[in-house]
PAZAPA-4460 file (N, C-alpha, C; in steps of 0.05 Angstrom, whole numbers, plus 32768, in hexadecimal, padded with zeros to 4 digits):
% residues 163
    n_x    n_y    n_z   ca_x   ca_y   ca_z    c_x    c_y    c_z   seq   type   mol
   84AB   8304   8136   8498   8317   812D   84A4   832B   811B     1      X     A
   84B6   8334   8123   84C7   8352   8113   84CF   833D   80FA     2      X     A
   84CD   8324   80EE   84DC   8318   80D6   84C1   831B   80CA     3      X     A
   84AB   8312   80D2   8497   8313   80C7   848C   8331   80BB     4      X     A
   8485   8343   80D0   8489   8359   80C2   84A1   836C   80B1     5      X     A
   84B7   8367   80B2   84C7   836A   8097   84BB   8358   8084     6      X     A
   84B1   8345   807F   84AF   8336   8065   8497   8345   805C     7      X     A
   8484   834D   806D   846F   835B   8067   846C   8376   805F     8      X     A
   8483   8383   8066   848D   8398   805F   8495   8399   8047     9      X     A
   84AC   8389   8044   84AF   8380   801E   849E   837B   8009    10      X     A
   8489   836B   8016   8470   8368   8005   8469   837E   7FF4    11      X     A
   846A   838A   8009   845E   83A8   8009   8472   83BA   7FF9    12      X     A
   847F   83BE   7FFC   8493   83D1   7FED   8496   83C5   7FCD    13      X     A
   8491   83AA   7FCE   8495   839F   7FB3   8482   83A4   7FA8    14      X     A
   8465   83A7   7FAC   844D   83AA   7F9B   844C   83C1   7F92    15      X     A
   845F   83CF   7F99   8460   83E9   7F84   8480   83F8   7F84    16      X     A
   8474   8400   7F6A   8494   8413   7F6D   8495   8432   7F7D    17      X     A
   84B0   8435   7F7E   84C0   844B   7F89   84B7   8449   7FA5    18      X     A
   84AE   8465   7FA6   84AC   846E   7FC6   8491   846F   7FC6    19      X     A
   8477   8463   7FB9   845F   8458   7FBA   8465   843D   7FCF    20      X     A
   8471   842E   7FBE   847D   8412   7FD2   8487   8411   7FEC    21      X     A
   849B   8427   7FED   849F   8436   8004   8490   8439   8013    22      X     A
   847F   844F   8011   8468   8456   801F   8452   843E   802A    23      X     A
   8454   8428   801A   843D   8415   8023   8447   840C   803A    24      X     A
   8464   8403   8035   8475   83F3   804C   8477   8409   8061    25      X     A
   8476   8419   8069   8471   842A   8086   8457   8425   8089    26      X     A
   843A   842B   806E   842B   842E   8083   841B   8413   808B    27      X     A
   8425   83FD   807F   8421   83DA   808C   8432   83D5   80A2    28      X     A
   8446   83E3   80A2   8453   83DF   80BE   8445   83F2   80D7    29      X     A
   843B   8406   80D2   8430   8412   80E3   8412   840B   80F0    30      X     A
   83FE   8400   80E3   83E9   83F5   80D9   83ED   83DC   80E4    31      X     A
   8405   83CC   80E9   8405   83AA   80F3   840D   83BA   8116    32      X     A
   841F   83C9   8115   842A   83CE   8133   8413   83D3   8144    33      X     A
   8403   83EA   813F   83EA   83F0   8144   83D5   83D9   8148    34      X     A
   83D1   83D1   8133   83B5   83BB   8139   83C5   83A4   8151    35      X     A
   83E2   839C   8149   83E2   8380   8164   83EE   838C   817B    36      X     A
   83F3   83AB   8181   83EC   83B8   81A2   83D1   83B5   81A3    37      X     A
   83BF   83BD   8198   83A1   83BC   819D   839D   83A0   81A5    38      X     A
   83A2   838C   8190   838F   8376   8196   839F   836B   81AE    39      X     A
   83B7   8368   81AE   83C9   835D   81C3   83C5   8369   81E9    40      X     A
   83C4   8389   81E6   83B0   8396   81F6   83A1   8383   81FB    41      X     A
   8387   8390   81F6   8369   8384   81F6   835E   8366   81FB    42      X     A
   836D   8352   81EF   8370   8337   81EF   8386   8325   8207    43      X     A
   839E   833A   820C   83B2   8328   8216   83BD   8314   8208    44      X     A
   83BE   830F   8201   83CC   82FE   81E4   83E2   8307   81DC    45      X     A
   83FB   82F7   81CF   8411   8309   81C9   8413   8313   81AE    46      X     A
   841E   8327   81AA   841C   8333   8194   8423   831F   817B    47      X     A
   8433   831A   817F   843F   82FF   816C   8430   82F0   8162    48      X     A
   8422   82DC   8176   8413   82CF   8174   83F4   82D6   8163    49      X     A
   83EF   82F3   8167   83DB   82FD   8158   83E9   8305   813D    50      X     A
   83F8   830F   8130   8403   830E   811D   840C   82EC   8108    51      X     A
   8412   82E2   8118   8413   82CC   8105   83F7   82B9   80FD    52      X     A
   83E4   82BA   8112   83CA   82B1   8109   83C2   82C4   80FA    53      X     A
   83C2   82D7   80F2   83B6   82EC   80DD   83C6   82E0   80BD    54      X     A
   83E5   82D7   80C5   83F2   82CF   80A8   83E9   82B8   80A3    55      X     A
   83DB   82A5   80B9   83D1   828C   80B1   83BE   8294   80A8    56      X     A
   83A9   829D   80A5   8395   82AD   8096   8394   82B2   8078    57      X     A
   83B0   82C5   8075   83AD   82D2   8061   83AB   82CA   8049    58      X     A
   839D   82CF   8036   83A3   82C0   801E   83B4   82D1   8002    59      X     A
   83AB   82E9   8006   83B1   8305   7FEF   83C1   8318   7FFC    60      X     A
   83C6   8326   7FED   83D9   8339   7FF4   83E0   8348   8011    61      X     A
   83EF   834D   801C   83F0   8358   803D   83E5   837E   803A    62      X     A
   83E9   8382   801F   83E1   83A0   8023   83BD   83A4   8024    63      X     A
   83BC   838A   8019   8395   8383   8015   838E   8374   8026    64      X     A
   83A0   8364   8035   8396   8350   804C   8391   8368   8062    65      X     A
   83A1   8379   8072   83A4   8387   808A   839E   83A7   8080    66      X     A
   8383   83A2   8085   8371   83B8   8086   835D   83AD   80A0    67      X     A
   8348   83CD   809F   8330   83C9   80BC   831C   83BB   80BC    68      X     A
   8317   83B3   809B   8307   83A1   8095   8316   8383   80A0    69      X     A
   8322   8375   80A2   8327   8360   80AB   833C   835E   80C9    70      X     A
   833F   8378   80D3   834E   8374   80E8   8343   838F   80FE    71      X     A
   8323   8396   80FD   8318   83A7   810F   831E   83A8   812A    72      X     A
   831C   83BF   8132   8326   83CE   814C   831E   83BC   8166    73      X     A
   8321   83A1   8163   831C   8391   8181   8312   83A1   819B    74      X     A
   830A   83BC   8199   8301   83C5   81B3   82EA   83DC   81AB    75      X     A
   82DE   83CC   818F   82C2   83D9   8184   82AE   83D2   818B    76      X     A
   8294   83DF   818B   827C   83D3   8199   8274   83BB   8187    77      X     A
   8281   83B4   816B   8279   83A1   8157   828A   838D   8156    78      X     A
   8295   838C   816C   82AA   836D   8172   829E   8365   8182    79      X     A
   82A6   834F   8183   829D   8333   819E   82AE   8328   81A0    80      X     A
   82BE   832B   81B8   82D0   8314   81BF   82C6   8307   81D0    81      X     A
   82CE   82E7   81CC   82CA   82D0   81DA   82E5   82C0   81DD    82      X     A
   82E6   82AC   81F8   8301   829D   8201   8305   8286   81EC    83      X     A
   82ED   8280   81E0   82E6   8265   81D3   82C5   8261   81C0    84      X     A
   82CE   824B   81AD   82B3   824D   819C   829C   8242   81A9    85      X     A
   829B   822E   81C3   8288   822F   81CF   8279   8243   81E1    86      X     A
   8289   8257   81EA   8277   8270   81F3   8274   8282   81E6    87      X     A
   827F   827B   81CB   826F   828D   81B8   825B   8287   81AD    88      X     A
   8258   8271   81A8   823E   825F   819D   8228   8262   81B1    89      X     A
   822F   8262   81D2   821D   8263   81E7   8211   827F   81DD    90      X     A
   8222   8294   81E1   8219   82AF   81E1   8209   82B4   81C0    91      X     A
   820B   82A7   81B4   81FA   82A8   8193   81E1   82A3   8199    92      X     A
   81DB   828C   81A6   81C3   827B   81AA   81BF   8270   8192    93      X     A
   81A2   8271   818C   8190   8263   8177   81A2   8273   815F    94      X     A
   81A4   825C   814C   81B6   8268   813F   81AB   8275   8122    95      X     A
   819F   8291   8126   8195   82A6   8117   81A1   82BE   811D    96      X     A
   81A8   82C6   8103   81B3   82DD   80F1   81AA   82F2   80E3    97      X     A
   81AB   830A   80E4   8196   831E   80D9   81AC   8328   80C0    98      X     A
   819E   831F   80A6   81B0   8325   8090   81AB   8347   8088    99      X     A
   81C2   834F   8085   81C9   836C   8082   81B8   8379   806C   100      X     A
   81B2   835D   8053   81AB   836D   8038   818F   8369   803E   101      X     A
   818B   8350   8043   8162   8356   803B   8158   8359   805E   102      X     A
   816A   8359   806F   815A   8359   808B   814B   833E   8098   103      X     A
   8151   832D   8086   8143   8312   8091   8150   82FE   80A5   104      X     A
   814B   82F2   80A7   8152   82E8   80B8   815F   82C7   80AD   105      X     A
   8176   82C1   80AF   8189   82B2   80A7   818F   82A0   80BA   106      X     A
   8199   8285   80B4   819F   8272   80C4   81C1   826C   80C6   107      X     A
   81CA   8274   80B2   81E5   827A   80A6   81EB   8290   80B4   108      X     A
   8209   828E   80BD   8216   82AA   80C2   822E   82B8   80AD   109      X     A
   8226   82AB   809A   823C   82B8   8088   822B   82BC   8068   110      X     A
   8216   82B4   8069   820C   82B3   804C   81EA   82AF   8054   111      X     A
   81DA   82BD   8049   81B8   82CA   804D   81AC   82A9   8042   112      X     A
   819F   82A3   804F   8192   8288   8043   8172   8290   804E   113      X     A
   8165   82AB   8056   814C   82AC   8060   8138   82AE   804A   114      X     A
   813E   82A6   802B   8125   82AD   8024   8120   82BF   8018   115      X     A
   8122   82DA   8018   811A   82EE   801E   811F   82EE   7FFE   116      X     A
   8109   8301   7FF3   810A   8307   7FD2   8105   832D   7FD1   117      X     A
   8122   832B   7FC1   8135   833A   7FBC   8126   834B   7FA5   118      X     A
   811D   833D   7F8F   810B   834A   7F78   8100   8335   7F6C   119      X     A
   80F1   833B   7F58   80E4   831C   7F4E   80F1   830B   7F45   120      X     A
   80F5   82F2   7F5B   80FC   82D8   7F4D   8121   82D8   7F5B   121      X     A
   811F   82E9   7F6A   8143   82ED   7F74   8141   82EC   7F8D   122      X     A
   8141   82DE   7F9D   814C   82D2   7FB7   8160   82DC   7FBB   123      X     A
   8164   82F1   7FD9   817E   82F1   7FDF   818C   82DA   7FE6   124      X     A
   81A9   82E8   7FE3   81C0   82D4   7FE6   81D7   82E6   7FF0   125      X     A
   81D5   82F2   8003   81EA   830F   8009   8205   82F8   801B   126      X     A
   8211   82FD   8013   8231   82F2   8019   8241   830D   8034   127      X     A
   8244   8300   804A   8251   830F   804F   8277   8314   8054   128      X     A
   827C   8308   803E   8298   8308   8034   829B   8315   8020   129      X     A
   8281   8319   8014   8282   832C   7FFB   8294   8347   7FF3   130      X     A
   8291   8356   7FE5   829D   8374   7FE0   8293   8383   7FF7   131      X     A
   8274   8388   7FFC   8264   839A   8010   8264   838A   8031   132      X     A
   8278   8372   8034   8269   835C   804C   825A   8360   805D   133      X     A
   825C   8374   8077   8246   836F   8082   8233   8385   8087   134      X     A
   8233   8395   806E   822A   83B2   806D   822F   83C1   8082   135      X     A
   823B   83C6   8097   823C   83D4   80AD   822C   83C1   80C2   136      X     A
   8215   83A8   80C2   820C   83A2   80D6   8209   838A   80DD   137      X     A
   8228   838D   80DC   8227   836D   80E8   8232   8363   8101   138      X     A
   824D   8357   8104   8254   835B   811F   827D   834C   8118   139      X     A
   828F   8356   8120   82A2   833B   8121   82A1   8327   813B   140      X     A
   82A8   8319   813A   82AE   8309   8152   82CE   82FA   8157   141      X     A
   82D7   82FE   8164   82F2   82F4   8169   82FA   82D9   8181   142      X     A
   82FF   82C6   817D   8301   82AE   818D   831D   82B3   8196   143      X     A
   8323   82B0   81AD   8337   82BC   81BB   8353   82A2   81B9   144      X     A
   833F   828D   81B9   8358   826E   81BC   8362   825D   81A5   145      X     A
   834A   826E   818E   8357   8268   8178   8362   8280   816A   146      X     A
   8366   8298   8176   836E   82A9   8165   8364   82B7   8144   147      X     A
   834F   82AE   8143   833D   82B3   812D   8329   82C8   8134   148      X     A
   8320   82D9   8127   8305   82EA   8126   82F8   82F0   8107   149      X     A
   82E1   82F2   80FD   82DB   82F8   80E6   82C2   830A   80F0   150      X     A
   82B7   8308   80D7   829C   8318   80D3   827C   8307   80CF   151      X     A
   826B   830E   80DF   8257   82FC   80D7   823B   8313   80D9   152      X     A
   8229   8308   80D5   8210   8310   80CA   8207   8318   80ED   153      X     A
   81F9   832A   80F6   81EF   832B   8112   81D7   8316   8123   154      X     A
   81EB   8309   812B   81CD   8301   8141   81BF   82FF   8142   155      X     A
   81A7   82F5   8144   8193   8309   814C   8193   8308   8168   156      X     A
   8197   82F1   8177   8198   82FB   819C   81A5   8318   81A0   157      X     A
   81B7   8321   818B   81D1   8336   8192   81BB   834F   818D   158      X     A
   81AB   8353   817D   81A7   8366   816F   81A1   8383   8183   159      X     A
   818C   837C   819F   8186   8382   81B6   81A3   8395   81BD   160      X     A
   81B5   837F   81C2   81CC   838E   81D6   81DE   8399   81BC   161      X     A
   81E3   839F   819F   81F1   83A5   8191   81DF   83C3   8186   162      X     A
   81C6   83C8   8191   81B5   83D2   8174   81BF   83EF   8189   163      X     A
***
C-alpha cells in the first residue's frame, strides 16, 4: 500500500511545479489516508485492498481521480452498501430510476431513457457520468465483494426511505 501511495504522490508533485506540486502531494496523501480509514472502518475491508480497486478503476489523473465526487463519505445517508450485486438488485426491485434532470422516470440507471421532452423536439438524455452527474439526487451504491461503488440515478422503491 505505502508503494502505491508514493507513486501517487509523485504523480502529484509532478503535475505541477515547485511547492504547488508539493502541496498537491500532501494533500492526496492526506485525502487517500482519510478516505481508506473511513471506508476500511465502515466496510471492514482492508485498507489495501480498497486502495488498489480504486487504481483498478482509475483511468486519469490521481489528483482528478480522488476527489468526493467519486470516493463519498461511505457513512452518508446517500450511500448504499450491499455484501453483493444480488442484494442489491433485491433491494432495487423493479428496476426504475427517477432521473435527476427531467424527473421521469427511467429504466436505465445511468442514462434517462423516460421520454420526457425537454423542449421542442429534445428528449432528455441526462447522463449521469456527466459534468453535473447526479445533480445532488441520486444515490451511490457500493458492493462490498466486489469492491466497487458508483453513482446511479435513484430508485424509485428508495425514494420513500432516502427523501
Amino acid at each position: 500500500m505505502e508503494q502505491i501511495i508514493e507513486k501517487l504522490k509523485d504523480e502529484a508533485r509532478r503535475s505541477w511545479d515547485g511547492e504547488l506540486g508539493v502541496q498537491r502531494a500532501i494533500d492526496l496523501e492526506r485525502y487517500l489516508r482519510g478516505k481508506l480509514e473511513e471506508y476500511s472502518r465502515s466496510l471492514k475491508i482492508d485498507q489495501e485492498e480498497i486502495l488498489k480497486s480504486w487504481e483498478e478503476d482509475r483511468t486519469y489523473s490521481a489528483i482528478n481521480y480522488y476527489q468526493e465526487a467519486n470516493q463519498p463519505s461511505i457513512e452518508s445517508e446517500k450511500v448504499m452498501v450491499f455484501n453483493n450485486v444480488e442484494e442489491m438488485l433485491q433491494a432495487i426491485g423493479d428496476k426504475r430510476f427517477r432521473c435527476p434532470s427531467c424527473g421521469g422516470v427511467s429504466t436505465n440507471p445511468y442514462s434517462c431513457n423516460s421520454g420526457e421532452e425537454m423542449s421542442k423536439g429534445k428528449v432528455c438524455d441526462w447522463k449521469v457520468g456527466g459534468l453535473f452527474g447526479d445533480l445532488g439526487k441520486g444515490v451511490y451504491v457500493y458492493v462490498k465483494d466486489q469492491l466497487k461503488g458508483e453513482t446511479i440515478f435513484m430508485p424509485i422503491s428508495w425514494e420513500k426511505v432516502n427523501a
